[in-house]
N, C-alpha and C positions, 0 to 999 in steps of 0.2 A: 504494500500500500504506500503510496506514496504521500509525502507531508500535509500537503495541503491540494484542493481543488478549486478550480472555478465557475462561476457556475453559471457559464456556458459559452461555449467557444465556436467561431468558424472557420472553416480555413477557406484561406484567398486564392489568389490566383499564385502560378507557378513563380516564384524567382528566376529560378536557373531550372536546369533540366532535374536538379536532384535538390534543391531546398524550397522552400516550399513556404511562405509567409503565413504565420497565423496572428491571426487579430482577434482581438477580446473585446464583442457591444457587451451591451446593457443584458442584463436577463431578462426572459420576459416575464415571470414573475418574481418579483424580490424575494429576498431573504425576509424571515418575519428574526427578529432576537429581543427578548423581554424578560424581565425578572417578577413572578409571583412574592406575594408579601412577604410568605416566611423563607425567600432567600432562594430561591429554587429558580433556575434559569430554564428557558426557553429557546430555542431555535427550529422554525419552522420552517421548509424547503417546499413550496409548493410545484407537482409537478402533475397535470393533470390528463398526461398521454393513456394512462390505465388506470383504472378504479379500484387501485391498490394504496395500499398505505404501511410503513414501514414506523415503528414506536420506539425510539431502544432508549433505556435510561441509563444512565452515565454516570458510577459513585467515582469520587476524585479520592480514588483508595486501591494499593494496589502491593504487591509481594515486597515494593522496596518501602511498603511504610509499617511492614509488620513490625511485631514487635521481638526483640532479640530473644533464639532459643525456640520462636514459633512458624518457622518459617512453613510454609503454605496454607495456612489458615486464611489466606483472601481468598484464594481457590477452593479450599475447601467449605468456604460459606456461599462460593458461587453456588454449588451442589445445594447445601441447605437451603436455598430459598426458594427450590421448588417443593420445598417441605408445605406442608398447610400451616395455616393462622386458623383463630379463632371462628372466623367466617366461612372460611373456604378450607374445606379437609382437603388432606394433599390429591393430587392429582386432578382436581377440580379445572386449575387455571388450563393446565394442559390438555384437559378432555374438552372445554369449550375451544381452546384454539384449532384444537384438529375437528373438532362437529361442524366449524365454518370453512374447513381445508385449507386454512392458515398455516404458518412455520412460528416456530419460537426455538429460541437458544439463549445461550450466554457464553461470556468469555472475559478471561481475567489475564494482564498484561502485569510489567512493573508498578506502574502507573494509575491504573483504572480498570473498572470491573465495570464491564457492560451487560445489559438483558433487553431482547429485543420480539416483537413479535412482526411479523406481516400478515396482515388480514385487510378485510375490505372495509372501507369509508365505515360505513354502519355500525359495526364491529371497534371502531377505538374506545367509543365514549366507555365500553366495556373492559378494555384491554386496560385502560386506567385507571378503573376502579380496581383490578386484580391488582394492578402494579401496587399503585399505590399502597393498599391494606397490608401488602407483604414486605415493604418499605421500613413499617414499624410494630408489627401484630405479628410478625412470627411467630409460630411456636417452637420450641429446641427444648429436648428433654434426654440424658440418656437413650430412651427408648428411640427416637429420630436420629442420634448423633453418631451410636456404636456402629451399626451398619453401615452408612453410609462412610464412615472414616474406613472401613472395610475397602469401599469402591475406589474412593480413590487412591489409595497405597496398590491395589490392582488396577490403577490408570498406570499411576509410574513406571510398574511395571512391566506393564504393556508398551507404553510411550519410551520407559530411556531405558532400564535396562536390559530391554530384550531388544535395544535399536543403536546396534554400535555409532554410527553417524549424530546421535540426538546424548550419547556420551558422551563423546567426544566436543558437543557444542558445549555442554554443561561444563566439562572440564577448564574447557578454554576459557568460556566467562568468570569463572573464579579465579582465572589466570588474570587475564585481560583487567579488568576490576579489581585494586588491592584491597581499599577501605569504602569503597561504597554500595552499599545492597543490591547495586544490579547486578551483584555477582553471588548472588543466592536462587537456584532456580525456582521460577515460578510455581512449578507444581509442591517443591520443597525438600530438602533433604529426608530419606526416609526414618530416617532416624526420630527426628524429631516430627515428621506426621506423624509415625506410631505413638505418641503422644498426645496429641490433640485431645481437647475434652469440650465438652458444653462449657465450661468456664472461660475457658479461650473463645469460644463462636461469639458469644452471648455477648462479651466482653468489646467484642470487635465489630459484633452488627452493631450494639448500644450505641458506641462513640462515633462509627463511619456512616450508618443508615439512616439517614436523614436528608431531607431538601435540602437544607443550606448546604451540602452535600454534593448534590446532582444536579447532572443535567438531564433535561430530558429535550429529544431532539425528533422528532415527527416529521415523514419526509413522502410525497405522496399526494394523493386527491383529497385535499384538504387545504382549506383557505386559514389564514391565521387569527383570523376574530372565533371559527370554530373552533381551536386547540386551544386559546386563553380559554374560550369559557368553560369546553371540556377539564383540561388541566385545573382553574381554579378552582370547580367544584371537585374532583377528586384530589390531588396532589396539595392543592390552594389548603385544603382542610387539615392538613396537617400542620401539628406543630413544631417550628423550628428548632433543631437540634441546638446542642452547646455549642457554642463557638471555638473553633477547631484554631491552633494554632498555626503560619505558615509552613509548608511544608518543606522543611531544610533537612535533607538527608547527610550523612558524612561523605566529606570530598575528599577528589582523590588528592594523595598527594602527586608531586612531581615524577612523571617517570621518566627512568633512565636506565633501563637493562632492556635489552634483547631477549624474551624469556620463547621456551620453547615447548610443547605440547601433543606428546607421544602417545598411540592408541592402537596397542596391536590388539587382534582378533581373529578365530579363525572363521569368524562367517563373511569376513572384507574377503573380495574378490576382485576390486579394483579400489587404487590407492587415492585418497581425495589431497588434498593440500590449500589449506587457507593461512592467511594472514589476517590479522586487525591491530587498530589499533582506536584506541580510546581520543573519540571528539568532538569537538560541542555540537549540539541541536539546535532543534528551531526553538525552543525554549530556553537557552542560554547564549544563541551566537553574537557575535557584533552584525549592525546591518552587514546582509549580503554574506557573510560566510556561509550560512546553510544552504544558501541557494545555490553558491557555488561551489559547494561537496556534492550538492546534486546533480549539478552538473556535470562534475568530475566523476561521478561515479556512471553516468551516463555513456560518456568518453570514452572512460577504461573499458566497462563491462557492463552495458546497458540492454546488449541484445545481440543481433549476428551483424552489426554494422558497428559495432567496439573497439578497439583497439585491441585487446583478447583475444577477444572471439574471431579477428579477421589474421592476425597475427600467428598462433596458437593452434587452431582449429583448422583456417581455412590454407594458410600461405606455407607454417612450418609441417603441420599434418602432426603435431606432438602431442596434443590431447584431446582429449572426447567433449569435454568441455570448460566454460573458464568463464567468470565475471568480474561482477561487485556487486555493492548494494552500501546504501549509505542509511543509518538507522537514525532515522530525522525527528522523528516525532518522540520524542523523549521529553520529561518535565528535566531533566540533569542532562549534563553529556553524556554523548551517546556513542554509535561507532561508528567507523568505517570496516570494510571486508573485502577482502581479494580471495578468490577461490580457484581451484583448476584441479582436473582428474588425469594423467596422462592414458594416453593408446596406443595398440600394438605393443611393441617394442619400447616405446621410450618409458623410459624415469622418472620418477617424480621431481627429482631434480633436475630434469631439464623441464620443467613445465614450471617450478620455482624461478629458476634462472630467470626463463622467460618473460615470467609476470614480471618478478624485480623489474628486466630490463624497459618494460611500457611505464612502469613509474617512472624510473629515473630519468626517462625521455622528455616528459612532460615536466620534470623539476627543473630539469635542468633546459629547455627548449622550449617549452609552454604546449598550447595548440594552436593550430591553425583557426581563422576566421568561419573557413567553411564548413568543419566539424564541429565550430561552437552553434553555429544556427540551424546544423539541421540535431545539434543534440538538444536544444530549445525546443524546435519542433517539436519531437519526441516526445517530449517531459509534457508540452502542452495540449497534445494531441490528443495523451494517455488520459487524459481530463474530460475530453468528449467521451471517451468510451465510459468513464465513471458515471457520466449521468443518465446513459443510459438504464444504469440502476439504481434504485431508492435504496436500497439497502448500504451499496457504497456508496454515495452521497452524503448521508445520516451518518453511514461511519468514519466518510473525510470531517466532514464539520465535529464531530462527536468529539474524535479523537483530537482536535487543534481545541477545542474548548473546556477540555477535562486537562489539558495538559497549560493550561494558562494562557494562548492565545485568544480571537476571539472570531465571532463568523467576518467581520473586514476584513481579517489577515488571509481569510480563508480567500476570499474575494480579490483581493490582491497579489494575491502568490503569482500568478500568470505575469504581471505587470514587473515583478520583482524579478525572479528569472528572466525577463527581458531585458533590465538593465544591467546583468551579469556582464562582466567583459572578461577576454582571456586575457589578462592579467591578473584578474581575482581568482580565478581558476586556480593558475600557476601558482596564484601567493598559498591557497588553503594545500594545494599539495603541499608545496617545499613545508610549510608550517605542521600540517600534521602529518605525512604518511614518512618520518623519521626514520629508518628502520633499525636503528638502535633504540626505539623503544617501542619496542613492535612484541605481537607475538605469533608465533607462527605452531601451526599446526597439522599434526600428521596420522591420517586414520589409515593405518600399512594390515596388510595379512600378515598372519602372526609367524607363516616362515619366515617374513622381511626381516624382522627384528633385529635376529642374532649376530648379521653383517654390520651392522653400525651406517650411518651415513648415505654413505654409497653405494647400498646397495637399493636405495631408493630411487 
């Protein structure tokens, strides 16, 4: 997913035979963004192609605000909230969404815990009365908690230790991360899930579960005078939580080692190889550095017109695949990511080599005029294809306003990336992709091992 969207884009007529101008009107329906009494914010994306409508609400709570010793308990309360309240015994909210042949889910990041349903116009004023009751009327008792803490200790093990590749991510991030909690994984060390209690859930709905809390973001066939007065009579009725204090996590300190991050196995059958390194997001950058890691990661490893990918893949024939990915949408600094798998015959050190050698190009060379505008394009392009879904729409805006942005930034990102220059490009490589304080890493079959090095 990408940082931010816009909300709505066309494209013009050709430049050149391969760049391609895009231009940003007006929407044709605005953004609705408003705040209810007890502190509860609003954003409404009115999009009225399909008689569909997409709800998800937004708590500004997430794995890096746990508390120390409790790690996965924001995910594990994702789970409890399909538990019943007083009103609605469980499995009530989920048998009306599927009676109307609606979707509902959740999902929990660093940063924030979302719950979302799609069903039709008719159907919200409904979906908010559910939300809302489960908001602050849970019920958590032993009897709810034991089992379900059951499930997810057999997610984890489903998800990372039965997935050498989703190990290996774990490991690294604890790498990568010295002192600050994005280096706890989200699901949570298991050690300390086998732990978890009612005391801990209850503990952490009380303090996080609340409007002044959330956002809730509605996106869909719906006009914004219907969602205040929807929302204020369900959500509106609740009472405002305590006042939560800013949320300042531990930073990192300075880095300065090369550190390294080894993962043999015998279920690898092809060798992966990434690098990262720890750096600012759209919530902590100076103007314009986010947009131009975006950039840059667009450049290096955006797709099969990369410098990777056309390098690597296409020109040397050394590996099966290879990108980036720049992790933008973070409330703290966030990362950047170099990856690549070699094929046939070659090494995974020559597919490190390689990547190394498209950075230091760009550090040391910059890029070209022509690759910066048509990797604009791209980045702004990928913005039309978001709207054609409410559900990514809701979760671009969602995600920039749970993370302390706001729905303008959102609106603006297209205009920001436009005034990127390759110069700024160049400046956030040479500044962050250091590779003296980088971490690099290696998911090898477990014969590799015993060779050292080179035999990668």
């Amino acid at each position: 997913m990408r940082a931010f969207a816009l909300s709505m884009v066309v494209l013009q007529s050709l430049m050149t035979s391969e760049v391609a101008a895009v231009e940003v009107p007006r929407p044709e329906a605005e953004i609705a963004n408003f705040m209810l009494t007890n502190g509860m914010e609003v954003v409404v994306i009115p999009d009225h192609r399909a008689p569909i409508v997409t709800q998800m609400v937004w708590y500004k709570v997430g794995s890096a605000d746990e508390p120390p010793g409790k790690s996965g308990i924001a995910h594990f309360l994702e789970h409890l909230m399909f538990k019943g309240t007083k009103t609605h015994p469980p499995g009530e909210f989920g048998a009306k969404v599927a009676e109307i042949g609606g979707e509902e889910n959740a999902f929990t990041s660093s940063d924030y815990t979302a719950y979302y349903q799609t069903v039709t116009p008719e159907a919200l004023g409904t979906m908010m009365e559910f939300e809302a009751d489960r908001m602050r009327h849970l019920v958590l008792t032993d009897a709810v908690i034991l089992p379900e803490r059951d499930v997810i200790l057999e997610e984890r093990r489903w998800r990372v230790e039965n997935n050498p590749v989703q190990l290996l991510e774990e490991e690294m991030q604890a790498t990568l991360y010295q002192n600050h909690p994005y280096r706890i994984p989200t699901l949570g060390w298991m050690h300390e899930m086998e732990q978890l209690n009612c005391g801990d859930a209850l503990a952490f709905y009380d303090r996080y579960y609340a409007p002044n809390n959330a956002v809730l973001v509605v996106a869909g066939d719906v006009d914004a005078g219907t969602v205040w007065r929807l929302a204020d009579k369900t959500f509106g009725a609740l009472p405002r939580g305590q006042d939560l204090p800013e949320r300042v996590r531990p930073r990192e300190p300075e880095q300065n080692t090369k550190r390294t991050v080894v993962l043999t196995d015998r279920r690898v059958t092809v060798p992966t190889y990434e690098k990262s390194w720890v750096t600012t997001s759209y919530g902590t950058a100076e103007p314009g550095e986010a947009e131009a890691l975006d950039i840059l990661s667009e450049i290096l490893g955006g797709g099969n017109r990369s410098r990777i990918y056309q390098q690597l893949v296409v020109k040397q024939g050394i590996a099966s695949s290879g990108g980036a990915y720049f992790n933008g949408t973070s409330l703290d600094p966030s990362s950047f990511t170099l990856y690549g798998s070699p094929r046939g015959e070659a090494k995974i050190d020559a597919v490190e080599d390689a990547i190394d050698a498209e950075v230091r190009k760009i550090i040391e060379y910059g890029v070209t005029d022509v690759e910066l505008e048509k990797a604009k394009n791209r980045l702004v392009r990928s913005m039309v294809f978001a709207r054609d879904s409410q559900f990514g729409m809701a979760n671009i805006y969602g995600a920039a306003v749970a993370t302390g942005n706001t729905a303008y930034d959102v609106d603006e990102w297209p205009l920001r990336i436009r005034a990127v220059t390759a110069a700024e490009v160049q400046a956030v490589a040479r500044k962050y992709l250091n590779p003296d304080r980088s971490v690099a890493a290696y998911l090898l079959p477990r014969e590799s091992a015993a060779a050292g090095d080179k035999s990668r």
